[in-house]
N, CA, C and O atoms as a GROMACS GRO file, in nm:
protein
  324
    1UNK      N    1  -2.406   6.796 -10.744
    1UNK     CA    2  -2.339   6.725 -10.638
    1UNK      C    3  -2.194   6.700 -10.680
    1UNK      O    4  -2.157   6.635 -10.778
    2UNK      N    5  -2.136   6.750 -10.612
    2UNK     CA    6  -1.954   6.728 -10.603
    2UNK      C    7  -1.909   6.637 -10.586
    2UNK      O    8  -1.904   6.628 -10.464
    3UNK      N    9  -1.860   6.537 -10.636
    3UNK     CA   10  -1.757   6.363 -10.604
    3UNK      C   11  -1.593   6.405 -10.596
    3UNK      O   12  -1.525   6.402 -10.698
    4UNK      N   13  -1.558   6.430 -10.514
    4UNK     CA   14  -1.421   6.411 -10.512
    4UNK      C   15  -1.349   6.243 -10.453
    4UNK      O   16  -1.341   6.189 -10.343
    5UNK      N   17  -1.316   6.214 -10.567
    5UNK     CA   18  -1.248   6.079 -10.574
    5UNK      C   19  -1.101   6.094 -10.633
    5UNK      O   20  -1.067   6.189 -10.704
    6UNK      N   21  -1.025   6.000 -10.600
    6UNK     CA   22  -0.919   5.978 -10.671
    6UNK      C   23  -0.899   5.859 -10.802
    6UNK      O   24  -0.847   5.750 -10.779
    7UNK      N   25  -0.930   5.882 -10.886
    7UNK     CA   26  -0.940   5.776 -10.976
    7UNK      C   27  -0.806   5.763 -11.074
    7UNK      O   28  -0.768   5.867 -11.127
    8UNK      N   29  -0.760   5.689 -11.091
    8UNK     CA   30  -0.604   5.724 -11.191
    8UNK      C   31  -0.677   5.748 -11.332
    8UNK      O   32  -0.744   5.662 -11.389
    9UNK      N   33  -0.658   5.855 -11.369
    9UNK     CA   34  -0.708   5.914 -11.530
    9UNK      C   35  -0.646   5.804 -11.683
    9UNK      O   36  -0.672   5.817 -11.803
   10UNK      N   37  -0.579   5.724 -11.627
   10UNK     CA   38  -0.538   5.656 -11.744
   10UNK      C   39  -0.633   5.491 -11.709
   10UNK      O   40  -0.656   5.403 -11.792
   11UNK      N   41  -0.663   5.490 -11.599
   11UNK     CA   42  -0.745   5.368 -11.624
   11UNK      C   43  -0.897   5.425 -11.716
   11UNK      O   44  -0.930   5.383 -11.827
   12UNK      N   45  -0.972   5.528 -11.636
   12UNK     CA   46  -1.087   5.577 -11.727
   12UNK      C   47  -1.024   5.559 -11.882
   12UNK      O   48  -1.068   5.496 -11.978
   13UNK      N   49  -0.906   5.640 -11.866
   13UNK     CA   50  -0.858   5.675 -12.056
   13UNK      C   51  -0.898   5.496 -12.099
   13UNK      O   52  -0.976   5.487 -12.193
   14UNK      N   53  -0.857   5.382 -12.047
   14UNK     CA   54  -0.812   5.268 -12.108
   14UNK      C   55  -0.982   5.214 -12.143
   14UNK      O   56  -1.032   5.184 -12.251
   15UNK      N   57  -1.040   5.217 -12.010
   15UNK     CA   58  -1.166   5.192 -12.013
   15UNK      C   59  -1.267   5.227 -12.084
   15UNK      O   60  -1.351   5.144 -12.120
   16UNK      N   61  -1.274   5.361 -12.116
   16UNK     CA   62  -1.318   5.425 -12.251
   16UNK      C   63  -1.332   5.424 -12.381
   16UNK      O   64  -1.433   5.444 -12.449
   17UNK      N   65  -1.197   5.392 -12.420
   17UNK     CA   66  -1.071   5.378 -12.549
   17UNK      C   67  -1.089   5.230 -12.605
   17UNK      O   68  -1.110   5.192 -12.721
   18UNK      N   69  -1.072   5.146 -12.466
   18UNK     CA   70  -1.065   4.983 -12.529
   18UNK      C   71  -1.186   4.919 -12.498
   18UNK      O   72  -1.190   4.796 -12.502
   19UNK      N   73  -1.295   4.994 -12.463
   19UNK     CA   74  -1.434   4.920 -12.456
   19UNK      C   75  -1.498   4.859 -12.568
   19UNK      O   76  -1.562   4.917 -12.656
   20UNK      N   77  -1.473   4.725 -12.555
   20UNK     CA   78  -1.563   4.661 -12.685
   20UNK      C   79  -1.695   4.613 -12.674
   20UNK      O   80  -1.745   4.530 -12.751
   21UNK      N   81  -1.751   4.664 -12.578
   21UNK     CA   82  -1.943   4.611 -12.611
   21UNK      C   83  -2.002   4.674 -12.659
   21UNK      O   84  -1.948   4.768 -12.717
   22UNK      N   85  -2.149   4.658 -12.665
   22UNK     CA   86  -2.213   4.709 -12.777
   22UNK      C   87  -2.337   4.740 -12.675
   22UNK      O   88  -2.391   4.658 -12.601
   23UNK      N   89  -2.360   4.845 -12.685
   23UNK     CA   90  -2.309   4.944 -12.708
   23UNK      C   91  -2.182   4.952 -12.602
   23UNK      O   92  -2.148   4.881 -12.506
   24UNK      N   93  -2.119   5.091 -12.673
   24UNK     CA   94  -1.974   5.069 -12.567
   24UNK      C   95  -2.001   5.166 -12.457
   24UNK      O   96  -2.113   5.216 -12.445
   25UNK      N   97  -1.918   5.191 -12.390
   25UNK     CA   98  -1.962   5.274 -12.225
   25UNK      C   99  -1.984   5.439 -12.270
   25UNK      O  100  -1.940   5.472 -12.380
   26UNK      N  101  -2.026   5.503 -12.215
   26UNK     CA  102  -2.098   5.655 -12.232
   26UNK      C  103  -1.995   5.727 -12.133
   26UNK      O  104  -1.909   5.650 -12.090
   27UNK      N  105  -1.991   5.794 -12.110
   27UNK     CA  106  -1.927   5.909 -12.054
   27UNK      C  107  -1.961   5.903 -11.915
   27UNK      O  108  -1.885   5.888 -11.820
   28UNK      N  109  -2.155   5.927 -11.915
   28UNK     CA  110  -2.209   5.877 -11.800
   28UNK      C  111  -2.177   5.771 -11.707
   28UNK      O  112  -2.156   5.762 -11.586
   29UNK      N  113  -2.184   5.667 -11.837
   29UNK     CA  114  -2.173   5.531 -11.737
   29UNK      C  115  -2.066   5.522 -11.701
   29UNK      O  116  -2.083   5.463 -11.594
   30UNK      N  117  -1.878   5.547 -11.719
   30UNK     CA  118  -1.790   5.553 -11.670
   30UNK      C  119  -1.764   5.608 -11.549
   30UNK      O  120  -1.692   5.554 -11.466
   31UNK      N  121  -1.849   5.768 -11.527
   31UNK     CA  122  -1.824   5.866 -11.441
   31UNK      C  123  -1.945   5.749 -11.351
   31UNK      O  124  -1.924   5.739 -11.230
   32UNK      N  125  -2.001   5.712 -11.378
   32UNK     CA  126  -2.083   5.630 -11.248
   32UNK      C  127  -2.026   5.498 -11.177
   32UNK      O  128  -2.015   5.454 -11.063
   33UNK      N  129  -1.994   5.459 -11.318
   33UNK     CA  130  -1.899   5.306 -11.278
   33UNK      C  131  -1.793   5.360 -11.137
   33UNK      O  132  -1.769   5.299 -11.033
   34UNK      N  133  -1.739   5.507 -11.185
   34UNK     CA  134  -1.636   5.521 -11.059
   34UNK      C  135  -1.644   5.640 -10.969
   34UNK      O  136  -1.548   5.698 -10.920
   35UNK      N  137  -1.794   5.674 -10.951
   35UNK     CA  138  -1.837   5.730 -10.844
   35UNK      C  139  -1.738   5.927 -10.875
   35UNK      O  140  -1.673   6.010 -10.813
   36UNK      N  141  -1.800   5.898 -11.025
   36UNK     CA  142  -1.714   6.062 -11.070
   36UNK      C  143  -1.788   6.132 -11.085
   36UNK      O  144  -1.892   6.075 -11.117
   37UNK      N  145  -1.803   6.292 -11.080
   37UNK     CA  146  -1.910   6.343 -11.229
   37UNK      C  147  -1.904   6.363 -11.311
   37UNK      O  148  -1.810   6.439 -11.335
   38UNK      N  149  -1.976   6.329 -11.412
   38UNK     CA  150  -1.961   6.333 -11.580
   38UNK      C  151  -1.895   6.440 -11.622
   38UNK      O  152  -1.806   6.448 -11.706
   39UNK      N  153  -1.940   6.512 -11.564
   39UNK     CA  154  -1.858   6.625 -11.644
   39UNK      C  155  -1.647   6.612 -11.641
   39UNK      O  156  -1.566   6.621 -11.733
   40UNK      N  157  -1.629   6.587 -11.485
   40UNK     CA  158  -1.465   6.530 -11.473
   40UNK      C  159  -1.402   6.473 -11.587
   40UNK      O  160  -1.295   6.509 -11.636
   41UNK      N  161  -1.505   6.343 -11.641
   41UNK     CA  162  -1.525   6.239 -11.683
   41UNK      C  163  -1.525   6.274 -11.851
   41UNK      O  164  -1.472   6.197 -11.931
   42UNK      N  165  -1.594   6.406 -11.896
   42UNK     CA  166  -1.619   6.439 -12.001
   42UNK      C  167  -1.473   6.537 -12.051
   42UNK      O  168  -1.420   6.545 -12.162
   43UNK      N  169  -1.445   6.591 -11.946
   43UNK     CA  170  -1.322   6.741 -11.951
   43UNK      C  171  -1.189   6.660 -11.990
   43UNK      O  172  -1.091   6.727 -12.022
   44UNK      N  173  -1.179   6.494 -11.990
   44UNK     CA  174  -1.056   6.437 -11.951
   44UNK      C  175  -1.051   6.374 -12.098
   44UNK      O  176  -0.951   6.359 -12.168
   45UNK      N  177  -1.166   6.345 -12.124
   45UNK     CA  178  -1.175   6.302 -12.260
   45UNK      C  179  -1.153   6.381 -12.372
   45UNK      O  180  -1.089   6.340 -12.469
   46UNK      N  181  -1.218   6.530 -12.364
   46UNK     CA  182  -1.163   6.579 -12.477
   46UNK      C  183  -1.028   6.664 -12.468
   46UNK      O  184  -0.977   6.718 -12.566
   47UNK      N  185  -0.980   6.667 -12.354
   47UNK     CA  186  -0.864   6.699 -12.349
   47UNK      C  187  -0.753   6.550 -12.387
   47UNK      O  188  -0.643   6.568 -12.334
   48UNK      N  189  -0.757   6.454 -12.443
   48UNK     CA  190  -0.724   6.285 -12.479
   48UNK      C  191  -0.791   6.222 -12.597
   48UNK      O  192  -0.784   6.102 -12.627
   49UNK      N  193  -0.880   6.352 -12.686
   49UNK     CA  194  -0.884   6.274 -12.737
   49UNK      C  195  -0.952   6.128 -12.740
   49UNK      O  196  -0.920   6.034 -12.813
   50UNK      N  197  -1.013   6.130 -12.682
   50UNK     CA  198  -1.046   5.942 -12.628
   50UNK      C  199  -1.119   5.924 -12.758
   50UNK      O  200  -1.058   5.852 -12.837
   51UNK      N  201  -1.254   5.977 -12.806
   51UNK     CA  202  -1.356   5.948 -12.893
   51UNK      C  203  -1.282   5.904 -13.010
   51UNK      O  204  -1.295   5.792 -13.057
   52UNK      N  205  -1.169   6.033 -13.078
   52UNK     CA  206  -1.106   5.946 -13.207
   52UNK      C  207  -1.055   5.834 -13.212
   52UNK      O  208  -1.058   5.748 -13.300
   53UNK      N  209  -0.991   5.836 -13.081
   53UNK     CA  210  -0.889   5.719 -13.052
   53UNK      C  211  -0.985   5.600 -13.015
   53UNK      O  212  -0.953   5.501 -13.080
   54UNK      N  213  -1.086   5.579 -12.937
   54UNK     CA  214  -1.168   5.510 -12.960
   54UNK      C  215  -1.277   5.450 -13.080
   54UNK      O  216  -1.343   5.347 -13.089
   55UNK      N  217  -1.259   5.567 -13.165
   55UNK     CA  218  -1.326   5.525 -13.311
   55UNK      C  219  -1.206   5.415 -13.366
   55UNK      O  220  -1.217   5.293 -13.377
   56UNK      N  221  -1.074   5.515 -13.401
   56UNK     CA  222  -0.987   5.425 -13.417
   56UNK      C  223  -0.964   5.303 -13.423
   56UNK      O  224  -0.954   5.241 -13.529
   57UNK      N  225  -0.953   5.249 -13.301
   57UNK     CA  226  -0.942   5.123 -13.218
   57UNK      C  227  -1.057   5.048 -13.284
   57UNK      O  228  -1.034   4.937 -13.332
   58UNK      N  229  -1.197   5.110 -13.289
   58UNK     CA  230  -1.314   5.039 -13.289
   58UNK      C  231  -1.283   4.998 -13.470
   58UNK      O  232  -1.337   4.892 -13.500
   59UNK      N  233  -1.234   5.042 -13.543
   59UNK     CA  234  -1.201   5.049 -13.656
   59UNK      C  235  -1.116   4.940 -13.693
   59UNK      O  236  -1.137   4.872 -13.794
   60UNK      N  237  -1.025   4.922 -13.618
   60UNK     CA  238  -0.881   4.864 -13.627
   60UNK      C  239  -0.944   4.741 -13.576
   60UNK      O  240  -0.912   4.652 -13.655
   61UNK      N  241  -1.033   4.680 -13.463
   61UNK     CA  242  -1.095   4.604 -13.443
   61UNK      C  243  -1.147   4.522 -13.504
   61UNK      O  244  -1.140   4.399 -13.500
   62UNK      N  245  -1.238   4.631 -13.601
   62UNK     CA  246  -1.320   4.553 -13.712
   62UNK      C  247  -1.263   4.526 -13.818
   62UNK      O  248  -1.340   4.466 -13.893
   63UNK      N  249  -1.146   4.544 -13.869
   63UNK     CA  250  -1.090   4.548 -13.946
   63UNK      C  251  -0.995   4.376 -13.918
   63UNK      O  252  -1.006   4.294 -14.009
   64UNK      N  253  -0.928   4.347 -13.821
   64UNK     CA  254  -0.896   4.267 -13.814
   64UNK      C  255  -0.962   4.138 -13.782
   64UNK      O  256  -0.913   4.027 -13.805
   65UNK      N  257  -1.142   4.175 -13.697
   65UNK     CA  258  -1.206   4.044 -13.710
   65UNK      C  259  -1.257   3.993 -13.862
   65UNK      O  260  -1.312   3.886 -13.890
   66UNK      N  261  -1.209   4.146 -13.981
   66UNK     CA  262  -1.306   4.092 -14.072
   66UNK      C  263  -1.195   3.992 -14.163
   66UNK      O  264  -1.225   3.893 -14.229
   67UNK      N  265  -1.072   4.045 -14.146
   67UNK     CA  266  -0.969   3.947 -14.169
   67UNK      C  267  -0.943   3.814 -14.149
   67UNK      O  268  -0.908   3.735 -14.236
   68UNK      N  269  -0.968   3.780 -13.971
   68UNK     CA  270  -0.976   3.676 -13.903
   68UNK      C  271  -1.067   3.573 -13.974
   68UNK      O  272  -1.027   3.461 -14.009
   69UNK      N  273  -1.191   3.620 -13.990
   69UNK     CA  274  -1.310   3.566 -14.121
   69UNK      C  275  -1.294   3.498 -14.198
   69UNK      O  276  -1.326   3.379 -14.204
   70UNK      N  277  -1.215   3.595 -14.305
   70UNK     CA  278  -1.192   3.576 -14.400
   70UNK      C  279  -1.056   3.448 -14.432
   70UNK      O  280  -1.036   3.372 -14.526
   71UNK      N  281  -1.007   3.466 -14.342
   71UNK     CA  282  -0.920   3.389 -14.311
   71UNK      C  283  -0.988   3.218 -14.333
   71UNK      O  284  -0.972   3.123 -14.410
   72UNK      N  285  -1.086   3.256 -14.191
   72UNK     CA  286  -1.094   3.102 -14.156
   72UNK      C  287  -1.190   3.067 -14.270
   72UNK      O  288  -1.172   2.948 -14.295
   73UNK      N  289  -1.305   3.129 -14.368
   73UNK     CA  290  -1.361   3.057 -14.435
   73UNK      C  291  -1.271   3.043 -14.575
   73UNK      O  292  -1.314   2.969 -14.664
   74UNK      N  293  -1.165   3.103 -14.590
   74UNK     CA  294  -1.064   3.016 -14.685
   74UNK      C  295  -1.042   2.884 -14.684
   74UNK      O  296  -1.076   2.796 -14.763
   75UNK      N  297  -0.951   2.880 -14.539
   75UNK     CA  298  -0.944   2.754 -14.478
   75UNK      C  299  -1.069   2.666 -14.489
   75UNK      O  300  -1.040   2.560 -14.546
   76UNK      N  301  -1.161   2.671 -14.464
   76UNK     CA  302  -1.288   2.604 -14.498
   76UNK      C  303  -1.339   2.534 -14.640
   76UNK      O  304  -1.368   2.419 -14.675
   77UNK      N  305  -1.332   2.686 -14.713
   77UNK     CA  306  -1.321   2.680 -14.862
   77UNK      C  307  -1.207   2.541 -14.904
   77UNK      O  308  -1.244   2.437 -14.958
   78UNK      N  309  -1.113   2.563 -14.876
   78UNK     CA  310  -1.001   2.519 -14.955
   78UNK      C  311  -1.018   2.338 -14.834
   78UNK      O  312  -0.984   2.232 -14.888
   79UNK      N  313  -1.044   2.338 -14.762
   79UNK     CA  314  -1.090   2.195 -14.670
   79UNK      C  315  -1.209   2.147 -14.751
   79UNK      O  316  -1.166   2.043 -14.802
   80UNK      N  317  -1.321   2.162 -14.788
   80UNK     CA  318  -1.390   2.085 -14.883
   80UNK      C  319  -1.375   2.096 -15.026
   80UNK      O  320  -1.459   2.051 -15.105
   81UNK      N  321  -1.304   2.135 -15.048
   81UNK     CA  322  -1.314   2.100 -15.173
   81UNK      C  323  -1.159   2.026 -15.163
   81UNK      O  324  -1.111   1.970 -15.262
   0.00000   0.00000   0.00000
């Protein structure tokens, strides 16, 4: 089945890229969220790159909540005693 929609390709890109749940969105579930077919949905991504750039991000993410952490149980640390 054919979907011709107009969707702006940089919102999917953002939606993809900066999804932080867990699990994060599928290919599928994007191309459904906006009434696309996966495959559109799939051709746009690896032509963008999205997956590294989304590892990336997911990386850079964790990287700074583990900071944030570390941070605050210093602060903690260094408050009782």
């Amino acid at each position: 089945m054919t979907r011709n929609r107009r969707i702006d390709p940089e919102l999917l890109e953002r939606e993809y890229i900066y999804d932080a749940t867990t699990p994060p969105i599928s290919f599928t579930g994007l191309a459904e969220r906006h009434g696309l077919a996966r495959n559109t949905v799939a051709e746009k991504a690896i032509k963008g790159s999205w997956y590294q750039r989304r590892k990336e991000f997911r990386e850079q993410l964790g990287m700074k909540t583990v900071q944030a952490l570390g941070d605050q149980w210093a602060r903690y640390e260094t408050a009782v005693r």
